[in-house]
C-alpha positions as CSV (number, residue, x, y, z in Angstrom):
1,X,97.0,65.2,23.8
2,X,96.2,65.7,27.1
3,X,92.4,66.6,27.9
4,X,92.0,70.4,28.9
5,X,89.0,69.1,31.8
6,X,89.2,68.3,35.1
7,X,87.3,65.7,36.4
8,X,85.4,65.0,39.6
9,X,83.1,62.7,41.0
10,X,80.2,63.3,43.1
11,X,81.9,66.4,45.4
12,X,80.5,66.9,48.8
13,X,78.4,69.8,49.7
14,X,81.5,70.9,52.2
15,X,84.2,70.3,49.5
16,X,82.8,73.3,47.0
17,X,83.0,76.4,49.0
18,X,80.1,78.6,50.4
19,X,79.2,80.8,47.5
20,X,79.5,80.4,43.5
21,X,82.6,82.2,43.7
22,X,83.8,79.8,45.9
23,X,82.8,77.2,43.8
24,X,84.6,78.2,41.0
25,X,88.2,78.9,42.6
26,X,87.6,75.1,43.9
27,X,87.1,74.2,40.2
28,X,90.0,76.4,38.8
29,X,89.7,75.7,35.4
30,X,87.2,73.5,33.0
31,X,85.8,70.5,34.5
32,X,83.7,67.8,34.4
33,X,81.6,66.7,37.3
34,X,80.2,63.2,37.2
35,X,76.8,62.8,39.8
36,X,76.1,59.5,40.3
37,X,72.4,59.2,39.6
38,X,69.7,56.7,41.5
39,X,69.2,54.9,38.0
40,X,73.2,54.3,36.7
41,X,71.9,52.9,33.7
42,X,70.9,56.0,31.9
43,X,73.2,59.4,31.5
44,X,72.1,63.1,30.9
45,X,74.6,65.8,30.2
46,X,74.6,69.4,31.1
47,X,76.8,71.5,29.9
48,X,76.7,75.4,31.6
49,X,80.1,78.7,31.1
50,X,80.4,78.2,27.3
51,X,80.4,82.3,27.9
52,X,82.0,83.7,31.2
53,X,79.3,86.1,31.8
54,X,76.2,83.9,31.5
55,X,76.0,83.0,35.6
56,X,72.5,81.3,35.7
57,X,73.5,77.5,34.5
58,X,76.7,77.3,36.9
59,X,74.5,79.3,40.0
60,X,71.6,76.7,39.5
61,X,74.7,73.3,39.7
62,X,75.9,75.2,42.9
63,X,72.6,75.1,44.4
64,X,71.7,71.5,43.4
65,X,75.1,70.2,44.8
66,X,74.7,72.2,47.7
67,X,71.7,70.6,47.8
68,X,73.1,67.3,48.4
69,X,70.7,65.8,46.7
70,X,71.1,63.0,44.3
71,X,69.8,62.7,40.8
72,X,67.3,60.6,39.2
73,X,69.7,59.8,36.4
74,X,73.6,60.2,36.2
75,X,74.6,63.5,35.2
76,X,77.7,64.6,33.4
77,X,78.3,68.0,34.0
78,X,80.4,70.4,32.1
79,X,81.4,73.3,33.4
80,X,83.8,75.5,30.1
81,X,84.7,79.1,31.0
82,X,86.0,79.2,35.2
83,X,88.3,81.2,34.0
84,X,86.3,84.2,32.1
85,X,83.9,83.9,34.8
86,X,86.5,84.4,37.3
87,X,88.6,87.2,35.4
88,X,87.4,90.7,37.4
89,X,84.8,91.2,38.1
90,X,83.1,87.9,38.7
91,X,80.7,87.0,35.4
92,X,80.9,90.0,33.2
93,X,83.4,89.0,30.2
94,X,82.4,86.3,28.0
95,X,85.6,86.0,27.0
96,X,89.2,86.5,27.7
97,X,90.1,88.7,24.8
98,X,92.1,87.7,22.9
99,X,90.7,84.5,22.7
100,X,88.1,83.2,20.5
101,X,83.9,82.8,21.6
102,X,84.0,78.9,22.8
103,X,80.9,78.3,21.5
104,X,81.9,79.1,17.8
105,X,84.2,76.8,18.0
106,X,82.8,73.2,18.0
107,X,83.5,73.2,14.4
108,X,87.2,73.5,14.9
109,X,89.7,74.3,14.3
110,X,91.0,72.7,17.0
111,X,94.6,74.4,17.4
112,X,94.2,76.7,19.9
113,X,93.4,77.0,23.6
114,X,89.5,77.5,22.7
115,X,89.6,74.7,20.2
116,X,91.1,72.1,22.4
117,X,88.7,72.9,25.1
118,X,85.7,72.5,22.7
119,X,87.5,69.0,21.3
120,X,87.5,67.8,24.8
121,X,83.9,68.8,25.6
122,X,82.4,66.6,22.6
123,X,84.9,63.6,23.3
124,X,83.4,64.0,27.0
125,X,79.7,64.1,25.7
126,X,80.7,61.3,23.0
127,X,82.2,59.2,26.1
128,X,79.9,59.0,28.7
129,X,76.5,58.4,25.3
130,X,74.1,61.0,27.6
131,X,70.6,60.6,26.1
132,X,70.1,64.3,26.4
133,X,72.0,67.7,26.3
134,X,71.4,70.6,27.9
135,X,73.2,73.5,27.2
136,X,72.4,76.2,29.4
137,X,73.3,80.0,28.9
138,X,71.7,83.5,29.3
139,X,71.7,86.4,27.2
140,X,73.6,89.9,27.3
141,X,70.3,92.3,27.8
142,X,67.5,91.7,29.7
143,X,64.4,89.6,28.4
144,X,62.4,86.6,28.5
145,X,63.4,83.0,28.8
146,X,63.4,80.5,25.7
147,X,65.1,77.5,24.0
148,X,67.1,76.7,20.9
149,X,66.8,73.7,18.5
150,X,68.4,72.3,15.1
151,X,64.9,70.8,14.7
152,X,62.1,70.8,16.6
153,X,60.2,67.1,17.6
154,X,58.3,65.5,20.7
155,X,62.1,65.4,22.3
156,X,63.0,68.8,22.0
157,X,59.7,70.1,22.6
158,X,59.9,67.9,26.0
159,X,63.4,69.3,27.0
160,X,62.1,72.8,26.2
161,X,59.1,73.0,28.5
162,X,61.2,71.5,31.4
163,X,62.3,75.3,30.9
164,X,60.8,77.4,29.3
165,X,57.8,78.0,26.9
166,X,59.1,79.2,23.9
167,X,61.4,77.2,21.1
168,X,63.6,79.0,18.3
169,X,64.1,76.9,15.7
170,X,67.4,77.7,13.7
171,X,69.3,76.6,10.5
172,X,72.1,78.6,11.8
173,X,75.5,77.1,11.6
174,X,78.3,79.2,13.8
175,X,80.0,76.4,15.2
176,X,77.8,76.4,18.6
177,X,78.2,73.1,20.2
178,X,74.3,72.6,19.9
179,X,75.1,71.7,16.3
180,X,77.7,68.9,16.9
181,X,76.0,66.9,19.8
182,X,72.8,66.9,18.2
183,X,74.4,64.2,16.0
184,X,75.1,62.3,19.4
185,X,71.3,62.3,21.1
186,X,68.6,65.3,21.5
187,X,70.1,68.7,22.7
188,X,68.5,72.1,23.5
189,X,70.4,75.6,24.6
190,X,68.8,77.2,27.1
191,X,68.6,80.8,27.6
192,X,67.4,81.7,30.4
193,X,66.9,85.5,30.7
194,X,69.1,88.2,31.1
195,X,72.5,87.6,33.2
196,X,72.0,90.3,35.3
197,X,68.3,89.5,35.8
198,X,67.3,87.0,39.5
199,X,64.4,85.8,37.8
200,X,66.4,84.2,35.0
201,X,68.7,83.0,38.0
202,X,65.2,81.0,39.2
203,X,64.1,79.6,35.8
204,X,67.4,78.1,35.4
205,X,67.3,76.2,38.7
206,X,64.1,75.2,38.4
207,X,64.4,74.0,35.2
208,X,67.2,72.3,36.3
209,X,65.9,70.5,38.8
210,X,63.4,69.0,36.8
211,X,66.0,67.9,34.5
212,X,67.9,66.1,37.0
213,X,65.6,65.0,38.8
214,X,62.7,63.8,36.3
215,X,62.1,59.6,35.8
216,X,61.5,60.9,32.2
217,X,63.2,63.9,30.4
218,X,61.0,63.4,27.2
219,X,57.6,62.5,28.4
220,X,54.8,65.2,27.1
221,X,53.1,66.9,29.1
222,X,50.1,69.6,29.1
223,X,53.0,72.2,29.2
224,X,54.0,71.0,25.5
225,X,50.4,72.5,24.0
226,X,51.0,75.7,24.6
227,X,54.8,75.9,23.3
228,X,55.6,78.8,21.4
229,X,57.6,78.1,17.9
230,X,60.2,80.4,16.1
231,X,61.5,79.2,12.6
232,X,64.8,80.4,11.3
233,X,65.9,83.5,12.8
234,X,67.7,85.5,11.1
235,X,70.8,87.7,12.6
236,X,71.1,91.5,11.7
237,X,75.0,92.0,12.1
238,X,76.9,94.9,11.9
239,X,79.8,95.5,9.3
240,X,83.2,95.3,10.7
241,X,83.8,99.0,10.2
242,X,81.1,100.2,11.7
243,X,80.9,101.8,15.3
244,X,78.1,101.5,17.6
245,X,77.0,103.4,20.8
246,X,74.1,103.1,23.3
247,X,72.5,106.5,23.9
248,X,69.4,108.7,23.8
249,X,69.9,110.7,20.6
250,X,72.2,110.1,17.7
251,X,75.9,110.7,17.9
252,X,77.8,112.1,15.5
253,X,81.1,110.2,16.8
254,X,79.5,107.0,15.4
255,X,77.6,105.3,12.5
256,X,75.1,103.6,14.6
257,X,73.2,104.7,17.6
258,X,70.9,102.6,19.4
259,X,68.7,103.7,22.8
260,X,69.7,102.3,26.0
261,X,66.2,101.0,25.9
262,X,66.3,99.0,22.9
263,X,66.2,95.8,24.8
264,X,62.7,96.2,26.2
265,X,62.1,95.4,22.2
266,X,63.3,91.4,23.6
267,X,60.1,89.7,22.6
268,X,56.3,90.4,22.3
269,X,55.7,92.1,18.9
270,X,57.5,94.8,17.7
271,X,55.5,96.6,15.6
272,X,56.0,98.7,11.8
273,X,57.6,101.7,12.1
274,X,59.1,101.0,15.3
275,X,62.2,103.4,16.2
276,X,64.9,100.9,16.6
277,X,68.2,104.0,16.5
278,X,69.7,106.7,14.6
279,X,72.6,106.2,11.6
280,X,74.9,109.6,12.3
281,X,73.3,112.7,11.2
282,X,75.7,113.5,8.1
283,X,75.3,112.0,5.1
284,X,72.5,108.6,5.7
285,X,74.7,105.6,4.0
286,X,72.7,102.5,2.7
287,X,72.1,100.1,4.9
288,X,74.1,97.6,3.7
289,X,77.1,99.6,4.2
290,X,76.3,99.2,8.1
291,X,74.5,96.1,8.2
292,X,74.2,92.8,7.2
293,X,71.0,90.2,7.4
294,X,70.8,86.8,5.2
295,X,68.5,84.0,5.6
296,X,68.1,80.5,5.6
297,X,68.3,80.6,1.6
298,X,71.0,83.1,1.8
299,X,68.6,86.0,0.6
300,X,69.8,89.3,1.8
301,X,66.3,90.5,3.7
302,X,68.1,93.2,5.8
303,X,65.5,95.7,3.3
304,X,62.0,93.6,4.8
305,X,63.4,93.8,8.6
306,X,64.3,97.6,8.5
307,X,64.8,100.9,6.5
308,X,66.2,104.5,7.0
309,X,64.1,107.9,7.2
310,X,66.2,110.8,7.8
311,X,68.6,109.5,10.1
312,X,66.2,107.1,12.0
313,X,66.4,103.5,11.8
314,X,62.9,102.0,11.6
315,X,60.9,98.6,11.7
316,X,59.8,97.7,8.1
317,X,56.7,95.2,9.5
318,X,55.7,93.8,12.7
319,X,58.4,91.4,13.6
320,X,59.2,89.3,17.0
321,X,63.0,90.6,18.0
322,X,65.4,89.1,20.7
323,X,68.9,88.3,21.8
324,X,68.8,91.9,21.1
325,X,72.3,93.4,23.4
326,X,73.3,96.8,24.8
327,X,77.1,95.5,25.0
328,X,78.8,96.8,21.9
329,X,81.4,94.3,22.6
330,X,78.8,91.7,21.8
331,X,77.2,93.2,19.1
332,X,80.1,93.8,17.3
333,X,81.5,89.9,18.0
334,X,78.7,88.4,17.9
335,X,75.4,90.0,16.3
336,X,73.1,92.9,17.6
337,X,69.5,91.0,17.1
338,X,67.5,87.9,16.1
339,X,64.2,88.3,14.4
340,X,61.6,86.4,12.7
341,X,58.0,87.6,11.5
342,X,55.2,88.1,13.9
343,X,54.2,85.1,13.6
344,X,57.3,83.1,13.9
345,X,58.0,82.2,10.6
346,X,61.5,83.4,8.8
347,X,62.3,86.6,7.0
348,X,62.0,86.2,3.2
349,X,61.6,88.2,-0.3
């Protein structure tokens, strides 16, 4: 079967167009660029676009090619969704309905369009043996930068503070291609910040720059100390019959109503009794007939993260929330929050 990715090899600043746009109607589709590094011995792989609308990782390659400077390393970069990104306007679908979310879909199967895509990606990253991956992405609302780990060692503690400061921990298993190269060598998702935020567009070019450009992806340094850890986030998703709107009061149109404002709850501590939205103002239905929240041992906790009073949604302790999206697109495909415990340990009975 013929491989879904173009490949290129060390493009010239001139070749790849004046702006990102540009950039990506030069690519036209998936591709692989290969940047031959100052040490060919050793490969790192970067993989940016899993989701059209998630600009920062593909912005921050444009820059560093643009750059026309060479890396310390080789560099096998990925770059999955041109298309999504491309589909008007520029960066704001994740992706082309009806097809499914790439990164769900390293798990297979592998019979679709999506699928074949993400069976190329791993046979690229299983090919060229990178002894890192960096997955680079940014989230739908606006917040903080941090990093995502199967498990959390000196490695992927190194990776993470060539980024960021903060590491999430997860046992969750959606099909992300995080989970499948981490069999092949050390790999970390990056989130960068919001999409639509310029300081999340600055964190992932720096970061990448030290990535590329670093004699030594996993050395420590004094930036590891004061890394922040997050075990085992769990994922407060919505039922499949229930409809969501962002507003400033409930609505009776809907069963769920959240404030525009919700995603200023992205990090810090949110504390108890919290307002998080409003369930519609006839009669209140259980929780678990809008939501659903399991953990790590499959315990439903969605009573210890949040409970009803009237027709307002509330915080049931002080917990750390993120990833939390004012898309209803999103938080109906994918999940409306993460959260662990103040502390940053996971949600249990």
């Amino acid at each position: 079967m013929k491989c879904t990715l173009k490949n290129l090899l060390d493009p010239h600043p001139d070749q790849i167009g004046e702006t990102v746009t540009d950039f990506l109607r030069y690519l036209g589709g998936p591709s692989i660029i290969f940047l031959t590094g100052n040490d060919i011995s050793r490969t790192r792989a970067f993989v940016t676009l899993l989701h059209g609308n998630e600009p920062s990782g593909v912005k921050a390659l444009f820059r560093w090619l643009k750059s026309g400077r060479r890396p310390q390393v080789n560099i096998v970069c990925i770059i999955a969704s041109v298309e999504a990104a491309m589909f008007g306007p520029a960066f704001s679908h994740r992706v082309i309905d009806p097809m499914r979310d790439l990164n769900r879909c390293f798990n297979g199967p592998f019979d679709d369009e999506q699928g074949e895509l993400a069976r190329d990606i791993v046979s690229t990253l299983q090919r060229y043996q990178p002894e890192s991956v960096i997955d680079m992405h940014n989230t739908s609302g606006s917040g903080p930068s941090f990093a995502v780990a199967t498990f959390s060692d000196q490695k992927h503690e190194a990776l993470t503070t060539l980024f960021t400061q903060r590491l999430i921990i997860t046992h969750l298993k959606l099909g992300a291609l995080m989970e499948i190269s981490e069999h092949l060598c050390p790999t970390v998702t990056i989130e960068c910040g919001g999409r639509l935020d310029n300081e999340a567009d600055e964190i992932g070019w720096d970061g990448l720059s030290n990535y590329f450009s670093s004699e030594n992806v996993f050395a420590v340094r004094s930036a590891d100390w004061g890394l922040e850890l997050l075990h085992n986030p769990v994922r407060l998703e919505l039922n499949e019959n229930c409809s969501l709107c962002y507003s400033d009061q409930a609505s009776s149109g809907y069963n769920l109503t959240l404030p525009p404002t919700v995603e200023h709850l992205n990090f810090g501590v949110t504390r108890k009794n919290t307002l998080l939205g409003w369930v519609n103002n006839g009669v209140v239905p259980e929780l678990s007939n809008i939501f659903s929240c399991r953990n790590s041992v499959d315990e439903s906790v969605l009573n210890e993260l949040i409970y009803i009073v009237g027709n307002e949604i509330l915080v049931r302790q002080d917990l750390k929330l993120f990833m939390i999206t004012c898309d209803p697109l999103i938080a109906k495909m994918d999940c409306l929050l993460y959260a662990v415990k103040s502390d940053g340990s996971e949600l249990s009975l």
